[in-house]
N, CA, C and O atoms as CSV, one atom per row, in Angstrom:
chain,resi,resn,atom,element,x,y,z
A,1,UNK,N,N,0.841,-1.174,0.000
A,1,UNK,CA,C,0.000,0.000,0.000
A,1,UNK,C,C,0.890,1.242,0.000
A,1,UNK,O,O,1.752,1.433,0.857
A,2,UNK,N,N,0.635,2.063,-0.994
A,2,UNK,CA,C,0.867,3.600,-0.533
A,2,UNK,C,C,0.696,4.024,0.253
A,2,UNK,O,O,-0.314,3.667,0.859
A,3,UNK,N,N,1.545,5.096,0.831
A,3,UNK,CA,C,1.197,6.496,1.983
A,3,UNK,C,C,1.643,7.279,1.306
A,3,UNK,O,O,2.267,7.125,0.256
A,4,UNK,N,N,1.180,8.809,2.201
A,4,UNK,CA,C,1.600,9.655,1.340
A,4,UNK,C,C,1.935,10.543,3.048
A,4,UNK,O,O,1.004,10.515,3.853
A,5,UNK,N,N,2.981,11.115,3.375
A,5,UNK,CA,C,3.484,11.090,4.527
A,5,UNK,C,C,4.028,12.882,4.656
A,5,UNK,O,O,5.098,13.449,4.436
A,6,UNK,N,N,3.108,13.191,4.974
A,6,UNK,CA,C,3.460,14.935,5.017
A,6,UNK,C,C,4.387,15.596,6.570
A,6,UNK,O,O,3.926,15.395,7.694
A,7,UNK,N,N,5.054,15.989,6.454
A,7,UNK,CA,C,5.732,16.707,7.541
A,7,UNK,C,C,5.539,18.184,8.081
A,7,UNK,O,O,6.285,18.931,7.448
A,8,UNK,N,N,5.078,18.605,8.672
A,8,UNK,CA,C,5.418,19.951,8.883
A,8,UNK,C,C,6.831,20.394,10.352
A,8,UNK,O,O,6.883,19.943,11.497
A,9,UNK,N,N,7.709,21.337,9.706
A,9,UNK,CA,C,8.568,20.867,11.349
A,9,UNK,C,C,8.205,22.230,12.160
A,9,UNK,O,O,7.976,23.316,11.628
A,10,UNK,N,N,8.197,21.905,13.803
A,10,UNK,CA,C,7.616,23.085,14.223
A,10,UNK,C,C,8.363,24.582,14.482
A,10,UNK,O,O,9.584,24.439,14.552
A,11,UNK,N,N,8.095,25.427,14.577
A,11,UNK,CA,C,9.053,26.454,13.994
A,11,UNK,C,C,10.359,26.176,14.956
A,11,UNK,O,O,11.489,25.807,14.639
A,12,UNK,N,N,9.839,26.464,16.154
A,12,UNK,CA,C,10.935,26.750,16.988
A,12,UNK,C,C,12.228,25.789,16.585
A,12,UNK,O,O,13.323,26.322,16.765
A,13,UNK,N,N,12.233,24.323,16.018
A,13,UNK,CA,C,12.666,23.447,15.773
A,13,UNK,C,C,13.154,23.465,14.188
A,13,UNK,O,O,13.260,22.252,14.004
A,14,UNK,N,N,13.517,24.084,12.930
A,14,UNK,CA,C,13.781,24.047,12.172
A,14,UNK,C,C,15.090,23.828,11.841
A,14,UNK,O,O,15.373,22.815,11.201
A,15,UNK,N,N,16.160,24.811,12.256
A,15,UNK,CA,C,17.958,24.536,12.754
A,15,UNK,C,C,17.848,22.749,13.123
A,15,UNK,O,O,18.510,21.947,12.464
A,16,UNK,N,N,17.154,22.417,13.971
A,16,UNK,CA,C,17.642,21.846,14.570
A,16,UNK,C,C,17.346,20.254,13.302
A,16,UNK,O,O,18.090,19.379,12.859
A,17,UNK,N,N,16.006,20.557,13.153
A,17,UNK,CA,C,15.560,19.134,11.966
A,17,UNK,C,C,16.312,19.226,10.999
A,17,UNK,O,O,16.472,18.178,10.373
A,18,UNK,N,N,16.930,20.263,10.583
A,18,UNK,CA,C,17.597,20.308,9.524
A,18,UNK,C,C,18.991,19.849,9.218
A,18,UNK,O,O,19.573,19.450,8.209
A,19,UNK,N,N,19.405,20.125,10.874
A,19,UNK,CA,C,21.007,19.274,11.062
A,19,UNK,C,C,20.988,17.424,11.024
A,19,UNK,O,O,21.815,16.640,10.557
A,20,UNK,N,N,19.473,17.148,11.835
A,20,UNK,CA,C,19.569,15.529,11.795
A,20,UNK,C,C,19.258,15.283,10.702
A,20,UNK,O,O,19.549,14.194,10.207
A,21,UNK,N,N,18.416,16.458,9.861
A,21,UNK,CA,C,18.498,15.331,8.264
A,21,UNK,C,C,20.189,15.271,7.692
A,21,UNK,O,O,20.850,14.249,7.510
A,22,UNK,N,N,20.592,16.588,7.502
A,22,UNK,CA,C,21.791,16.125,7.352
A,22,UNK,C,C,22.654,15.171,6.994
A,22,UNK,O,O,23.184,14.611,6.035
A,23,UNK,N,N,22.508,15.257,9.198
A,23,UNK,CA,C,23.276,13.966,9.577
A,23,UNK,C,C,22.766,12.686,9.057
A,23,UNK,O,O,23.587,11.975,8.477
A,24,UNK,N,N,21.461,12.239,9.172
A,24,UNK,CA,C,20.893,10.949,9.106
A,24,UNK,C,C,20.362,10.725,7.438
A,24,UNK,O,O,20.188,9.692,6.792
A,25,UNK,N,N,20.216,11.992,7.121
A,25,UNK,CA,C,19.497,11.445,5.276
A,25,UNK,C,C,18.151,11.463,5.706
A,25,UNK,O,O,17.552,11.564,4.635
A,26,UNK,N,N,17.246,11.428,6.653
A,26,UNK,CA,C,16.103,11.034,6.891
A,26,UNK,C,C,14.994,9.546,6.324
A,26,UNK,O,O,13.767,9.492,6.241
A,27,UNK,N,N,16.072,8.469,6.014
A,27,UNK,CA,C,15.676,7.571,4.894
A,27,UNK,C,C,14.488,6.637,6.110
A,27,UNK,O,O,14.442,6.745,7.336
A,28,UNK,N,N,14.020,6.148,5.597
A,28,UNK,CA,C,13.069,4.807,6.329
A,28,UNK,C,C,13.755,3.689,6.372
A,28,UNK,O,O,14.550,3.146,5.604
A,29,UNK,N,N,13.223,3.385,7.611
A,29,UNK,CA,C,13.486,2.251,7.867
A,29,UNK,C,C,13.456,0.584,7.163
A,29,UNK,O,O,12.447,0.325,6.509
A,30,UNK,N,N,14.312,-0.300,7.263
A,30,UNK,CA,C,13.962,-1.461,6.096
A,30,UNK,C,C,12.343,-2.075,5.970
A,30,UNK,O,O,11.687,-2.563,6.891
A,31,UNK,N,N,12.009,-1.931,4.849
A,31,UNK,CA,C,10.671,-2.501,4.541
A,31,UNK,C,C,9.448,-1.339,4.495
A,31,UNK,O,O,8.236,-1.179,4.641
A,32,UNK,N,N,10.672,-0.678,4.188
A,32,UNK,CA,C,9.577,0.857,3.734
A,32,UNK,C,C,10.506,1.163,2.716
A,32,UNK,O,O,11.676,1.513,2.873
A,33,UNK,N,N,9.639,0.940,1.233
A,33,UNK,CA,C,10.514,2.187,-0.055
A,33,UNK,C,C,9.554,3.321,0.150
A,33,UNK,O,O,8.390,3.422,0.539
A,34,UNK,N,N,10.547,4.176,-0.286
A,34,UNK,CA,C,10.504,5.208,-0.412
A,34,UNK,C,C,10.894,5.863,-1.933
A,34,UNK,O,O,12.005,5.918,-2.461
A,35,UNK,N,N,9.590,6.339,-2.447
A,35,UNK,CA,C,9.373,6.439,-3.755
A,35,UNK,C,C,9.500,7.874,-4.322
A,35,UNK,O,O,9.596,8.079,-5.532
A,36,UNK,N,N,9.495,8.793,-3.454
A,36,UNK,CA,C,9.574,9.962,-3.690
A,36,UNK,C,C,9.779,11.194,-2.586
A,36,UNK,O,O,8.843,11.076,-1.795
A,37,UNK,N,N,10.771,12.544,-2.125
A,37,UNK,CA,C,10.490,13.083,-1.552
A,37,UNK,C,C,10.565,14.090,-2.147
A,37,UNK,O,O,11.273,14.333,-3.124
A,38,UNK,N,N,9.315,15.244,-1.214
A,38,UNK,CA,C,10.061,16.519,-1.737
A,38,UNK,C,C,9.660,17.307,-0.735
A,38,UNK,O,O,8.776,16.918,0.029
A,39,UNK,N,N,10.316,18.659,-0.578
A,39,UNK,CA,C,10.546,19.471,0.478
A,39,UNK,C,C,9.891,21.147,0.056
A,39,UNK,O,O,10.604,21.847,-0.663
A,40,UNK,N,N,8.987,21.518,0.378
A,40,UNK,CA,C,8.501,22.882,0.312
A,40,UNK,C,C,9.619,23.446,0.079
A,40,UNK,O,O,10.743,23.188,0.510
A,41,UNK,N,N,9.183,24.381,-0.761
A,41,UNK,CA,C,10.690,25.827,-0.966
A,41,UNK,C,C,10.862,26.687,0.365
A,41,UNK,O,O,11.855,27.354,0.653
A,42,UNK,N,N,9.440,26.508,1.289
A,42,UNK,CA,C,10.009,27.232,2.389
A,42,UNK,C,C,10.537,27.095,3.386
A,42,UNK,O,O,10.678,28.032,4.173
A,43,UNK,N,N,11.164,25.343,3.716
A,43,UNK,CA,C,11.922,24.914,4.308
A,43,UNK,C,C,11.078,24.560,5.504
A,43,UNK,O,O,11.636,24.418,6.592
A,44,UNK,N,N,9.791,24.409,5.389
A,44,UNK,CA,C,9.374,24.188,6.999
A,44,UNK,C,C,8.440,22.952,6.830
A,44,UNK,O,O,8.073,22.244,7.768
A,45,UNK,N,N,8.053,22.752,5.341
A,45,UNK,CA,C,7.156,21.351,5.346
A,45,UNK,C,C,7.495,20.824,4.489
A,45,UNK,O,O,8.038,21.434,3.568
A,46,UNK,N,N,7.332,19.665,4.463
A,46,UNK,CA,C,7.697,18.448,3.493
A,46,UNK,C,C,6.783,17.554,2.996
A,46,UNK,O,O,5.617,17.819,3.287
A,47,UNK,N,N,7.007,16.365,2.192
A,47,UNK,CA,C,5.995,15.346,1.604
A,47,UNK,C,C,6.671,14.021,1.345
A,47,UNK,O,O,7.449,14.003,0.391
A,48,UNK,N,N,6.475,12.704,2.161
A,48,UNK,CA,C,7.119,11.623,0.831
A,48,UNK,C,C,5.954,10.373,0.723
A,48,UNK,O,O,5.289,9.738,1.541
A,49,UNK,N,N,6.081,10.389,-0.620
A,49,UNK,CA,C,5.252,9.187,-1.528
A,49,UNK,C,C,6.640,7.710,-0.546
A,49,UNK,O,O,7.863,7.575,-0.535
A,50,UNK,N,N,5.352,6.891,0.145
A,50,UNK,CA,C,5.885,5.627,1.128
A,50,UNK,C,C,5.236,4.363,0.266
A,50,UNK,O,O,4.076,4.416,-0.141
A,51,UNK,N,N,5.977,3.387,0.064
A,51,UNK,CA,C,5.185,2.278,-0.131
A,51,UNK,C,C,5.738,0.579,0.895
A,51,UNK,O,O,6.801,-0.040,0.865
A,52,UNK,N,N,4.489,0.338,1.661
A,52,UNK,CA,C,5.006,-0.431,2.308
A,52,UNK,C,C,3.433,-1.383,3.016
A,52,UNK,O,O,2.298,-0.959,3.235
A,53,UNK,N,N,3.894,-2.437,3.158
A,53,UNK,CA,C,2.636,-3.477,4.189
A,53,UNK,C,C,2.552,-3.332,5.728
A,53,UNK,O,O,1.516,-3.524,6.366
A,54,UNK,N,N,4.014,-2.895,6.381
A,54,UNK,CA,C,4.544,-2.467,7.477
A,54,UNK,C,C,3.453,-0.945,8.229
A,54,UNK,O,O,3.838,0.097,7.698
A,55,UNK,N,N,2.583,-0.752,9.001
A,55,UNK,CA,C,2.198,0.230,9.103
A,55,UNK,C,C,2.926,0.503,10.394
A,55,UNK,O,O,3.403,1.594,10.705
A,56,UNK,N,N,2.965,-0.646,11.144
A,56,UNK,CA,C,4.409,-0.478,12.420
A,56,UNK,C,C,5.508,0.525,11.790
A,56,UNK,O,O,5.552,1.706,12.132
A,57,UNK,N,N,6.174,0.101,11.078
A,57,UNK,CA,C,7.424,0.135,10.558
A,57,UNK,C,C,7.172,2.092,10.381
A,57,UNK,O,O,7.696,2.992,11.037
A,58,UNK,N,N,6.635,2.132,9.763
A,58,UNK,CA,C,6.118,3.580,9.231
A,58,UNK,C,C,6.087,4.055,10.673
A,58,UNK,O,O,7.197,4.478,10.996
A,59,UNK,N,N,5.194,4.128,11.645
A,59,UNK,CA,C,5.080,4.605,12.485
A,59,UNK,C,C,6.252,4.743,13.216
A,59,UNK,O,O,6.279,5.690,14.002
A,60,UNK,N,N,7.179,4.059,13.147
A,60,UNK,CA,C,8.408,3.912,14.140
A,60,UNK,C,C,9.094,4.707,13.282
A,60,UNK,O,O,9.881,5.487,13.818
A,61,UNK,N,N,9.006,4.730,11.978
A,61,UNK,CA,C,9.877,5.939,11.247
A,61,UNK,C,C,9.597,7.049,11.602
A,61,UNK,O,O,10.400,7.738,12.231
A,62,UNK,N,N,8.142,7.546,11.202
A,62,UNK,CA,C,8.013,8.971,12.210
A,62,UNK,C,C,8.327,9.049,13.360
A,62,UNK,O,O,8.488,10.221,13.701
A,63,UNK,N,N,8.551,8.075,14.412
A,63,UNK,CA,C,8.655,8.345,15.963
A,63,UNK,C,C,10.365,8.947,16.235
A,63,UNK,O,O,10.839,9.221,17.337
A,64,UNK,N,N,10.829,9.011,15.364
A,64,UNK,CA,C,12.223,9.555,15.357
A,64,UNK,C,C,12.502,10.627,15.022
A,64,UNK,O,O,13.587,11.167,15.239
A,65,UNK,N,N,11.075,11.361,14.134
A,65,UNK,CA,C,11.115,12.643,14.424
A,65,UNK,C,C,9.964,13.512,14.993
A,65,UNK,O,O,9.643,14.624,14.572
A,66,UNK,N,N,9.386,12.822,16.032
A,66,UNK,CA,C,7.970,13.248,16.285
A,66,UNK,C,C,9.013,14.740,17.307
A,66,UNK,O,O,8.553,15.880,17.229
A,67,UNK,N,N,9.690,14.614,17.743
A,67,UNK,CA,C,10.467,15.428,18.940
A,67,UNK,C,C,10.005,16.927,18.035
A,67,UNK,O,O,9.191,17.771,18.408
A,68,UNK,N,N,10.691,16.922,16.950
A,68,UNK,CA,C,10.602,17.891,15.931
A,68,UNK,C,C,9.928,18.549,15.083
A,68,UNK,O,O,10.014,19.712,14.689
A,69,UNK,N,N,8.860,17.225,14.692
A,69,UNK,CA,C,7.627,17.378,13.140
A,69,UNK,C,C,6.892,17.092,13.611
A,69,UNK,O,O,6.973,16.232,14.488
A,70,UNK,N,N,5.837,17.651,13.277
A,70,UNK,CA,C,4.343,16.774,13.129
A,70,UNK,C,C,4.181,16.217,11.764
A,70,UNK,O,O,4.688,16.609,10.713
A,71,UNK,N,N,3.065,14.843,12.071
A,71,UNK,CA,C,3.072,14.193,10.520
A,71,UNK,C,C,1.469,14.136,10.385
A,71,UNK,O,O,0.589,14.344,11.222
A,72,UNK,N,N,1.415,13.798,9.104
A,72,UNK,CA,C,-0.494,13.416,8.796
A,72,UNK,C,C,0.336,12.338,7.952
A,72,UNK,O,O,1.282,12.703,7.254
A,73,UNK,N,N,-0.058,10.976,8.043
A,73,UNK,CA,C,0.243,9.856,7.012
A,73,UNK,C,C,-1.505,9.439,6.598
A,73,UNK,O,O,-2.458,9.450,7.378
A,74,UNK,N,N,-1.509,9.070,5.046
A,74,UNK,CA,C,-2.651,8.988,4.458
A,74,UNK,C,C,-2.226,7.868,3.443
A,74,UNK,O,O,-1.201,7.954,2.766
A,75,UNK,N,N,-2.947,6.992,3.403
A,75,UNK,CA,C,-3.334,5.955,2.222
A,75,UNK,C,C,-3.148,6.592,1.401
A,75,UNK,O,O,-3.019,7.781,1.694
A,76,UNK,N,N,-3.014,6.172,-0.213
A,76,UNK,CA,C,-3.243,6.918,-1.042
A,76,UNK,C,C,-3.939,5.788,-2.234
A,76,UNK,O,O,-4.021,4.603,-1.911
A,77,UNK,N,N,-4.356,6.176,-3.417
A,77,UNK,CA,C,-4.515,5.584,-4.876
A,77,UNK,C,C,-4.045,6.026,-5.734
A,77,UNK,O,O,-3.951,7.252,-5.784
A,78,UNK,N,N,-3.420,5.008,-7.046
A,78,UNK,CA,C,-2.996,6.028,-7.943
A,78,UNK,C,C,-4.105,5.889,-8.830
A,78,UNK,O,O,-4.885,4.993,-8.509
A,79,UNK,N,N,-4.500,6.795,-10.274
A,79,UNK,CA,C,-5.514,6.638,-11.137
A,79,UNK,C,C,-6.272,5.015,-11.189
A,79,UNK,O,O,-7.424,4.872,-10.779
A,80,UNK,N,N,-5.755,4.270,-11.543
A,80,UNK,CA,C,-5.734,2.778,-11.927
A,80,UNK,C,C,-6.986,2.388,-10.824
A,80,UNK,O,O,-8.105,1.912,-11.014
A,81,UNK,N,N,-6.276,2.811,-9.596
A,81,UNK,CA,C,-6.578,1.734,-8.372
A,81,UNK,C,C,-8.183,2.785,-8.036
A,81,UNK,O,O,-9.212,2.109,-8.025
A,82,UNK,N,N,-8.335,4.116,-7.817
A,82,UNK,CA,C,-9.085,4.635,-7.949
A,82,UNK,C,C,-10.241,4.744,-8.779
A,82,UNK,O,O,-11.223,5.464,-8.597
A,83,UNK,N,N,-10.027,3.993,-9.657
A,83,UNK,CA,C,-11.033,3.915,-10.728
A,83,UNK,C,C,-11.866,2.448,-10.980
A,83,UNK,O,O,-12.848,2.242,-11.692
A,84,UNK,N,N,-11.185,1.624,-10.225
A,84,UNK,CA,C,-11.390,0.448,-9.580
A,84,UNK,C,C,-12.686,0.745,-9.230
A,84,UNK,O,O,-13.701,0.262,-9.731
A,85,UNK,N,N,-12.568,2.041,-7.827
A,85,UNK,CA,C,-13.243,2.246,-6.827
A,85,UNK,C,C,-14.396,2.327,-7.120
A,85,UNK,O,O,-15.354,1.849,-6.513
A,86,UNK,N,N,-14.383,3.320,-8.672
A,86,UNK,CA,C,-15.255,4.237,-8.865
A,86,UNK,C,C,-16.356,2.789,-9.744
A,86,UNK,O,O,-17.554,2.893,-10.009
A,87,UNK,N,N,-15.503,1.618,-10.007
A,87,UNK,CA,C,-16.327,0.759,-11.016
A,87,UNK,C,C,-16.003,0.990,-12.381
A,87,UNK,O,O,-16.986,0.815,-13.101
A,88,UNK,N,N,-15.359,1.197,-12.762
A,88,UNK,CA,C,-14.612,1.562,-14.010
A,88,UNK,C,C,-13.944,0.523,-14.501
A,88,UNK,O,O,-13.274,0.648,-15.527
């Protein structure tokens, strides 16, 4: 299954998320690809396209930066699978 895994980091905390990505790459953990990221131009929120069966796994990925970010993680569909939905 897809996620679609949004970040916002909280202000006071920006310096600081920005050094552990850095340091760490911010990658997921094994048994989570990671299909896409990208980062607002204004440096304070983010987005990455997740694909994984693991919803543990995911969760324990955000818990490493909950100190810092808040997250919204969401299912997602792509056209194909959505149109499924629709009976198509």
């Amino acid at each position: 299954m897809q996620y679609l895994v949004i970040w916002t980091i909280r202000p006071e905390h920006i310096r600081q998320a920005q050094e552990r990505f850095k340091e760490t790459g911010g990658h997921p953990p094994e048994g989570i690809k990671m299909l896409g990221r990208w980062h607002f131009a204004s440096g304070g929120k983010g987005m990455a396209l997740t694909e994984t069966d693991d919803a543990t796994g995911l969760a324990k990925w955000t818990q490493e930066w909950i100190d810092l970010l808040s997250f919204e993680i969401e299912p997602v569909l792509n056209d194909e699978q959505f149109a499924s939905v629709l009976g198509e």
